[in-house]
N, C-alpha and C positions, 0 to 999 in steps of 0.2 A: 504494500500500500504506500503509493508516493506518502510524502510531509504535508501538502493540499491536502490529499483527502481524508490524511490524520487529522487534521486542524478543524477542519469539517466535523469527523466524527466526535473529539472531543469536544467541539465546542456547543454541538446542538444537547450531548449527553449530559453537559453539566448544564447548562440551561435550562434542558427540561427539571432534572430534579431541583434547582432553584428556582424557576419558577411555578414549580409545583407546588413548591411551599408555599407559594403568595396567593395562587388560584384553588390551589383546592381539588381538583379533579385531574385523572389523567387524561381522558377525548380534549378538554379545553388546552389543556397546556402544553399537550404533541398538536394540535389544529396552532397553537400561538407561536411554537417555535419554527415549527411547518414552511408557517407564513412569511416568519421572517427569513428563511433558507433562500424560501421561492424569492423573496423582494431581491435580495440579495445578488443572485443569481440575475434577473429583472435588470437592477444595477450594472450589472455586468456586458449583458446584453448594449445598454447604453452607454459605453465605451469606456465604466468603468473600472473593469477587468476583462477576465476569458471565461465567457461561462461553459462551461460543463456540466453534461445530464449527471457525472459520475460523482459531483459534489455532492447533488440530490439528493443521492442512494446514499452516499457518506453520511448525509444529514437523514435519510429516514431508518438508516443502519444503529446511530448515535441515540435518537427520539425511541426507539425502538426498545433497545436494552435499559435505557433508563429506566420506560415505563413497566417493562417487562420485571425490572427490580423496584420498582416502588412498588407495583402489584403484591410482590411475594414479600415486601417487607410489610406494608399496609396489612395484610391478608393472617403475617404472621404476628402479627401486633392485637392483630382482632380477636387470632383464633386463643392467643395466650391468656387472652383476659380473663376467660372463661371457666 
């Protein structure tokens, strides 16, 4: 994986779980990082870098395992309670 599309994947990863903590849900806050991937990418397109589909995939790769770990920590926080 080039250093772009590490940069990518870490930085939609930590984003999601920090702004998880401020929204509250996971569909909201993978849709808010999401978006700001795609604008980015957008940006790009208008000659402010090189956009790439494979950023995307870095950024829904990164959105992904966050949420896929806030699940099973949420999930194991609930079921501990019990």
């Amino acid at each position: 994986m080039s250093p772009d599309k590490m940069l990518h994947f870490f930085v939609c990863f930590e984003l999601t779980l920090l702004l998880y903590l401020y929204i509250g849900t996971i569909h909201k806050t993978a849709l808010v990082v999401f978006s700001i991937g795609v604008s980015k990418e957008v940006l790009d397109m208008f000659g402010y870098g090189h956009p790439e589909m494979l950023d995307l995939v870095a950024d829904v790769l990164g959105i992904s395992l966050a949420s896929i770990l806030i699940y099973f920590v949420m999930n194991y926080k609930i079921n501990s309670n019990e």
